[in-house]
C-alpha atoms as an extended CHARMM CRD file, in Angstrom:
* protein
*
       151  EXT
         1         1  UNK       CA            -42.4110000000      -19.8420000000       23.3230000000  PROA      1               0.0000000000
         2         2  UNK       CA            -39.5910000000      -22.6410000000       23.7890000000  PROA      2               0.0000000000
         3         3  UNK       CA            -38.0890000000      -23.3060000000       20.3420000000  PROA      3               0.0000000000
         4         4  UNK       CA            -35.7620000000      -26.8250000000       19.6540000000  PROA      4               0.0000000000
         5         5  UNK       CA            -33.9730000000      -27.8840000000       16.6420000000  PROA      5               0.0000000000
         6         6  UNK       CA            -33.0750000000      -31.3200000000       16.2380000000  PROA      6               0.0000000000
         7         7  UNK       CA            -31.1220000000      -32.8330000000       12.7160000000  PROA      7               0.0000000000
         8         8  UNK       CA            -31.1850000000      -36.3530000000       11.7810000000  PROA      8               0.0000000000
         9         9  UNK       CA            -29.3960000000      -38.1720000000        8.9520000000  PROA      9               0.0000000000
        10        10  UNK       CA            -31.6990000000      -39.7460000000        7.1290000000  PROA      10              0.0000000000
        11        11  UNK       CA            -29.0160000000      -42.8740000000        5.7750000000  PROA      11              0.0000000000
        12        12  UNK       CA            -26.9010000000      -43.2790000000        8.5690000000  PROA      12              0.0000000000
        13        13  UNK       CA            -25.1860000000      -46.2580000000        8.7360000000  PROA      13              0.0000000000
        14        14  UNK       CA            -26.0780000000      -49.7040000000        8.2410000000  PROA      14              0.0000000000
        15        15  UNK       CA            -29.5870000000      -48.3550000000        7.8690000000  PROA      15              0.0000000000
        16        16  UNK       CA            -31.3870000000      -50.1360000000        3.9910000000  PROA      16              0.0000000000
        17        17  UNK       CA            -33.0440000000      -48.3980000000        1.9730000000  PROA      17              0.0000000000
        18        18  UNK       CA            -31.1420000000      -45.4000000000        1.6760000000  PROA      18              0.0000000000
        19        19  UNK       CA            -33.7740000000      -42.6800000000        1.2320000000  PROA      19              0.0000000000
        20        20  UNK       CA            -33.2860000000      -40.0790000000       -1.6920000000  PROA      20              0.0000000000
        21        21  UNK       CA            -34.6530000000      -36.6640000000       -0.5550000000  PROA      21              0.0000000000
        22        22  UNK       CA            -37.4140000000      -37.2310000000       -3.2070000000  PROA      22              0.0000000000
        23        23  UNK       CA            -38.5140000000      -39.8900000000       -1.7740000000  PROA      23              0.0000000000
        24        24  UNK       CA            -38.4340000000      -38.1270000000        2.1720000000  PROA      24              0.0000000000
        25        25  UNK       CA            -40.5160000000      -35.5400000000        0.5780000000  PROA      25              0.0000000000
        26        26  UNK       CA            -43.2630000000      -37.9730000000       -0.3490000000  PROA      26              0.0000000000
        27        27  UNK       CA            -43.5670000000      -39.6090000000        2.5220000000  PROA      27              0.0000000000
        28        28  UNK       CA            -43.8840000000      -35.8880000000        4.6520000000  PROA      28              0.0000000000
        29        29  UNK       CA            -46.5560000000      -35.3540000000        2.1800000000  PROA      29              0.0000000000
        30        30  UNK       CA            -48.1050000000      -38.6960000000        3.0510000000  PROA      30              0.0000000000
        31        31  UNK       CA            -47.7150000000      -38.0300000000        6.6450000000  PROA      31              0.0000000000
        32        32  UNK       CA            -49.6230000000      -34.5210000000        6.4240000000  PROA      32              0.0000000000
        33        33  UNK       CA            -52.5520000000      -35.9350000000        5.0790000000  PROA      33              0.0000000000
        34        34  UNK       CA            -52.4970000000      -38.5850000000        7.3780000000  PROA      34              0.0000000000
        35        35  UNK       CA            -49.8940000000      -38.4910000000        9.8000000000  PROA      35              0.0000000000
        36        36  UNK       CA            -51.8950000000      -41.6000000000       12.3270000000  PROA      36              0.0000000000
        37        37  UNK       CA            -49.3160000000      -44.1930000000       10.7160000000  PROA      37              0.0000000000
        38        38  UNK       CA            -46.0280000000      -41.7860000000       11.2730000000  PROA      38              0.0000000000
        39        39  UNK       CA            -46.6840000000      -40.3620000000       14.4840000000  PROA      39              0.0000000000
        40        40  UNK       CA            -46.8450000000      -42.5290000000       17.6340000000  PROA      40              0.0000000000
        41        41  UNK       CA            -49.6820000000      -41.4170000000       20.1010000000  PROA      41              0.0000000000
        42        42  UNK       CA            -51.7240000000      -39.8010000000       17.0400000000  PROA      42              0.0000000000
        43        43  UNK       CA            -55.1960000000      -41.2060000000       16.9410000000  PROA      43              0.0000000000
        44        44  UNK       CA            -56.7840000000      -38.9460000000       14.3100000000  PROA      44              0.0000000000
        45        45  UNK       CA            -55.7990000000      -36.8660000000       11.7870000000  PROA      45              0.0000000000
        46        46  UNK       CA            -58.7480000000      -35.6500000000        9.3810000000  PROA      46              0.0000000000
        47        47  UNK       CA            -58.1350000000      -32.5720000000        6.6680000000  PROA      47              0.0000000000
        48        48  UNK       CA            -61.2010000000      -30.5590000000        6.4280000000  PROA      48              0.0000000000
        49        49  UNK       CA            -59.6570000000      -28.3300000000        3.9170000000  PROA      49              0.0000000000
        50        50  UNK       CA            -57.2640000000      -27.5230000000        0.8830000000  PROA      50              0.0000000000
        51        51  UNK       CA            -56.3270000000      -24.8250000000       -0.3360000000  PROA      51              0.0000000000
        52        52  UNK       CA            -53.2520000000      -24.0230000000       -2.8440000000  PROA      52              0.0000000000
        53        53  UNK       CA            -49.8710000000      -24.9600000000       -1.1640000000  PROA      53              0.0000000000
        54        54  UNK       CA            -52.1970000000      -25.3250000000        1.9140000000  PROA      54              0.0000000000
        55        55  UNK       CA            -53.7990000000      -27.8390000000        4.3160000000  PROA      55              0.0000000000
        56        56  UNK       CA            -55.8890000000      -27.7600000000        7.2020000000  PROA      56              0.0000000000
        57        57  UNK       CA            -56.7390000000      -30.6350000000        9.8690000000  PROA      57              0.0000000000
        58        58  UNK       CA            -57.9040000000      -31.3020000000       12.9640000000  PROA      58              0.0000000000
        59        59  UNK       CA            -55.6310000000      -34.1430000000       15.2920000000  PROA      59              0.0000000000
        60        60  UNK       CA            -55.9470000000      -35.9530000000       18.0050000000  PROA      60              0.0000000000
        61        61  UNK       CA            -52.4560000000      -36.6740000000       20.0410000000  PROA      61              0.0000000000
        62        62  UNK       CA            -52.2350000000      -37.2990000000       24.0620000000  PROA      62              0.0000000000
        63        63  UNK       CA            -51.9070000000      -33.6510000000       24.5460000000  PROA      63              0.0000000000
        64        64  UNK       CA            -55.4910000000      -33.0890000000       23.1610000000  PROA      64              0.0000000000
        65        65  UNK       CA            -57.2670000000      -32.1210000000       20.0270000000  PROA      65              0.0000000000
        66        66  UNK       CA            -55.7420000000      -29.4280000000       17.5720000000  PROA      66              0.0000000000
        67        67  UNK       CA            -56.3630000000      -28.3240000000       14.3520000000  PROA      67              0.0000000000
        68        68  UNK       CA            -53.2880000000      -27.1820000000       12.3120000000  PROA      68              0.0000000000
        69        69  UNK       CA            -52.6170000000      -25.1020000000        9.2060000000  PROA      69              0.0000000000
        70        70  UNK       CA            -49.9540000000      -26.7680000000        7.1250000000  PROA      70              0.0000000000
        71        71  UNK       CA            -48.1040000000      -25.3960000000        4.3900000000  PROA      71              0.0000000000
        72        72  UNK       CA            -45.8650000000      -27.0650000000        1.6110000000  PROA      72              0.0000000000
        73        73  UNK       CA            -42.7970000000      -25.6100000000        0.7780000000  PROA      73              0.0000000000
        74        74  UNK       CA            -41.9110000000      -28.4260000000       -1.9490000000  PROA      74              0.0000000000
        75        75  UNK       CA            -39.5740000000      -30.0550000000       -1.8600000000  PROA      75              0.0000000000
        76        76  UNK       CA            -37.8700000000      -29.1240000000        1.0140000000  PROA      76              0.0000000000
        77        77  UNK       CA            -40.2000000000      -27.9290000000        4.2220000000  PROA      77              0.0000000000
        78        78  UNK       CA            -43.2320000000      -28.9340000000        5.8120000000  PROA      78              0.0000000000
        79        79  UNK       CA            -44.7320000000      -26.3890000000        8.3860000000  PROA      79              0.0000000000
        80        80  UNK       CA            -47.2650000000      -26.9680000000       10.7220000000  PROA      80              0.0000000000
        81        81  UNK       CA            -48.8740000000      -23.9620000000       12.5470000000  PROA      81              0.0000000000
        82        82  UNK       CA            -50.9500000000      -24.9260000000       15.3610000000  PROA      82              0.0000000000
        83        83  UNK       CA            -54.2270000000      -22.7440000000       14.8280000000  PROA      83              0.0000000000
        84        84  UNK       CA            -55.3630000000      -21.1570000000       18.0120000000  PROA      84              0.0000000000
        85        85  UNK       CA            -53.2640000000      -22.7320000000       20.9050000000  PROA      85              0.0000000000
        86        86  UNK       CA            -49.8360000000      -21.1540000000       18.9230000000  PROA      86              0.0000000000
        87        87  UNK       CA            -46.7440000000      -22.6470000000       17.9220000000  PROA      87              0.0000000000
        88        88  UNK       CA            -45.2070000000      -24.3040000000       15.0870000000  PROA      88              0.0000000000
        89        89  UNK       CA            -43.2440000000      -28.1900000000       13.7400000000  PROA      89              0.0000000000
        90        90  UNK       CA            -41.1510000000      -27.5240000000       10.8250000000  PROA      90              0.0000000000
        91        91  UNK       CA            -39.6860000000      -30.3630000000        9.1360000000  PROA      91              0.0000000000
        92        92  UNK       CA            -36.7410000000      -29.3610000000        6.5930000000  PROA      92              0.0000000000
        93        93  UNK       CA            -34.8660000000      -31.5430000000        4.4310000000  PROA      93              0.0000000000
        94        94  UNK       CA            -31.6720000000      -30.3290000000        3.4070000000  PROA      94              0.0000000000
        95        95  UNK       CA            -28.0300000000      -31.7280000000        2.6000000000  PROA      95              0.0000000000
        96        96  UNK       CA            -25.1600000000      -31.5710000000        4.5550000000  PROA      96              0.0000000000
        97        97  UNK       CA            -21.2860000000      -33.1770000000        5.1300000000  PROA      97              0.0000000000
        98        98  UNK       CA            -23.1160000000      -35.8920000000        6.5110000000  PROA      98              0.0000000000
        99        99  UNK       CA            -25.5690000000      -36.2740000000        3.9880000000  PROA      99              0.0000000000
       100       100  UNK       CA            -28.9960000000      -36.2990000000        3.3280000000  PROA      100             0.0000000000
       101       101  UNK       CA            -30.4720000000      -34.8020000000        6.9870000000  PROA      101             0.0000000000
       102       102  UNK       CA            -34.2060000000      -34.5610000000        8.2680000000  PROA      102             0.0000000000
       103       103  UNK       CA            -34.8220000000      -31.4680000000       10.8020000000  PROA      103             0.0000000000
       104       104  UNK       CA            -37.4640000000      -31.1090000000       12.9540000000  PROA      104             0.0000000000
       105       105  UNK       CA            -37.8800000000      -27.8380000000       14.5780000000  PROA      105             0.0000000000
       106       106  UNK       CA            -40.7700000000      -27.0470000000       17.2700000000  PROA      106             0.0000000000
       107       107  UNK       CA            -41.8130000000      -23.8110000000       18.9920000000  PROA      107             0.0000000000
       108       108  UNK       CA            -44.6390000000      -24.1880000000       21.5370000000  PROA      108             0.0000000000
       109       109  UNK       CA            -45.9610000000      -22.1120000000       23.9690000000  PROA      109             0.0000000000
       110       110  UNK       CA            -46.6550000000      -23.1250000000       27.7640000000  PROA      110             0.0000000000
       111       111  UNK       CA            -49.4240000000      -21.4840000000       28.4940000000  PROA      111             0.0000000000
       112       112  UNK       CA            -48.6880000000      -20.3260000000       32.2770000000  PROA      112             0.0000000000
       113       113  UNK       CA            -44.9980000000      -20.7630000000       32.0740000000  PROA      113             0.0000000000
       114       114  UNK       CA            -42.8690000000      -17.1840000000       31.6680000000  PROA      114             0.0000000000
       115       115  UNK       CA            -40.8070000000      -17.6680000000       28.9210000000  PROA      115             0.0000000000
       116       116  UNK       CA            -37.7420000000      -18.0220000000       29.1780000000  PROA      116             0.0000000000
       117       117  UNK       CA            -37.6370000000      -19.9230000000       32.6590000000  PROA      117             0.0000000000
       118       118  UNK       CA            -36.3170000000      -22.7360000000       34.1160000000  PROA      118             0.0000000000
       119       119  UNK       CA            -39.9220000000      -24.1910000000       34.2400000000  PROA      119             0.0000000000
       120       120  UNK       CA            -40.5510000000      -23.3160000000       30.0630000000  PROA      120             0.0000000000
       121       121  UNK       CA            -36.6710000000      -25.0260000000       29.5890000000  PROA      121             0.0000000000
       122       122  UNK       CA            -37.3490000000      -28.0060000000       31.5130000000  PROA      122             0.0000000000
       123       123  UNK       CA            -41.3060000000      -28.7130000000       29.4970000000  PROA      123             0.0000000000
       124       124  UNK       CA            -39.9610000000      -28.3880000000       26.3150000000  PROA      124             0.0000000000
       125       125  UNK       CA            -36.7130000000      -30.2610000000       27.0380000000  PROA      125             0.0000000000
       126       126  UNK       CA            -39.3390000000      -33.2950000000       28.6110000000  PROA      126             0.0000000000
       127       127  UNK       CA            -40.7690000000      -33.2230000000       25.2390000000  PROA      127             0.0000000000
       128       128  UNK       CA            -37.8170000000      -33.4480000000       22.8070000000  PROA      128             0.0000000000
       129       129  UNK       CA            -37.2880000000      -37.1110000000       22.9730000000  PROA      129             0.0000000000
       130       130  UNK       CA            -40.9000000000      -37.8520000000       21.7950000000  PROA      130             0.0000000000
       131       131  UNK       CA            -40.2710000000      -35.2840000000       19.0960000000  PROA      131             0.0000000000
       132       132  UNK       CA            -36.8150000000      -37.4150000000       18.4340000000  PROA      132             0.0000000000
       133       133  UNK       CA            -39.1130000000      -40.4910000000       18.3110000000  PROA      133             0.0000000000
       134       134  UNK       CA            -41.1550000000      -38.9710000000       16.4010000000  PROA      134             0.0000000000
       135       135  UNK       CA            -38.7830000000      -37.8480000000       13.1690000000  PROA      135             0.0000000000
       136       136  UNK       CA            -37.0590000000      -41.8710000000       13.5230000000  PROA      136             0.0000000000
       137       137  UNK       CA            -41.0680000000      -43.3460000000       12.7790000000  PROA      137             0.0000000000
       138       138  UNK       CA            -41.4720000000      -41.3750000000       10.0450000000  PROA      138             0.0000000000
       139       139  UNK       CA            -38.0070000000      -42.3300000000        8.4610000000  PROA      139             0.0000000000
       140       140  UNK       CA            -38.8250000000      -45.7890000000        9.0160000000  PROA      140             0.0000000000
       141       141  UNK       CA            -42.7220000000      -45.6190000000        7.6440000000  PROA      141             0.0000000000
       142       142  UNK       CA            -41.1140000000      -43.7570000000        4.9000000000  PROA      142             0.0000000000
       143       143  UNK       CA            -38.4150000000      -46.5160000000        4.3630000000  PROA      143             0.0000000000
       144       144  UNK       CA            -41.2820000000      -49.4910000000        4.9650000000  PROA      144             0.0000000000
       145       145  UNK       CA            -43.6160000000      -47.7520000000        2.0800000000  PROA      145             0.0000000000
       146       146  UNK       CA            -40.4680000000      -47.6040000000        0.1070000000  PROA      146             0.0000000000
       147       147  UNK       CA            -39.5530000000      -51.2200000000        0.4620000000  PROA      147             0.0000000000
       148       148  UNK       CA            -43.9090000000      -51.8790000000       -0.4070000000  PROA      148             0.0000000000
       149       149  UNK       CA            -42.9730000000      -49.7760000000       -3.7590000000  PROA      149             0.0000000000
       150       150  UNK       CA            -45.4430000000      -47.4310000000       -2.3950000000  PROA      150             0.0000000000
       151       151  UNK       CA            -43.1680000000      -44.4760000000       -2.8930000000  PROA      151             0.0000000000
């Protein structure tokens, strides 16, 4: 399984609104019950399920159709568990020197691939920039609900 951890500051620079971690945690709530508007390339997200601390829903992205197990660890984590096909998207607020950060973490299997290999590297290193993509539109959905006084 290829595993990449990626940290973004949520406020850098020159960046308005400046998100409280509060408010980050809302909007990766939003986003697991319907992440279509935070995720480019999602087409569906539906929850067929809830349960405690738990979700479950089925997506549609351009890799295919998954359904994922997601689990609140409030108010700091998000983890989704990719039922079936393996692997795992973490998102983890925390605080650091540079302030407030957002990190995305990802472990996904290649089915085929030996892990390890070059081959394994080089797929999950072609997917981190959509992953990097991916953590900047839901700081700015979260920021745009924030400036609609929707969070």
């Amino acid at each position: 399984m290829y595993t990449l951890s990626f940290a973004v500051e949520v406020n850098p620079d020159g960046v308005s609104p400046a998100l409280t971690a509060e408010q980050v945690w809302k909007g990766l709530e939003m986003k697991a019950e319907n992440a279509v508007p935070f995720v480019p390339g999602m087409t569906r997200c539906e929850v067929i399920e809830r349960k405690g601390n738990t979700l479950l829903r089925e997506i549609t992205v351009p890799g295919g159709d998954f359904t994922e197990l997601i689990t609140f660890y409030a108010p700091v984590q998000v983890q989704f568990e990719r039922v079936g096909s393996g692997g795992f998207i973490e998102n983890t607020i925390s605080e650091s020197e540079r302030g407030l950060l957002l990190t995305f973490t990802f472990g996904l299997p290649f089915p085929g691939t030996e892990p390890g290999s070059p081959e394994e590297r080089a797929k999950g290193e072609s997917m981190r920039e959509s992953y990097i993509a991916a953590i900047d539109a839901t700081l700015n959905k979260v920021r745009e609900l924030v400036n609609a006084h929707e969070i």
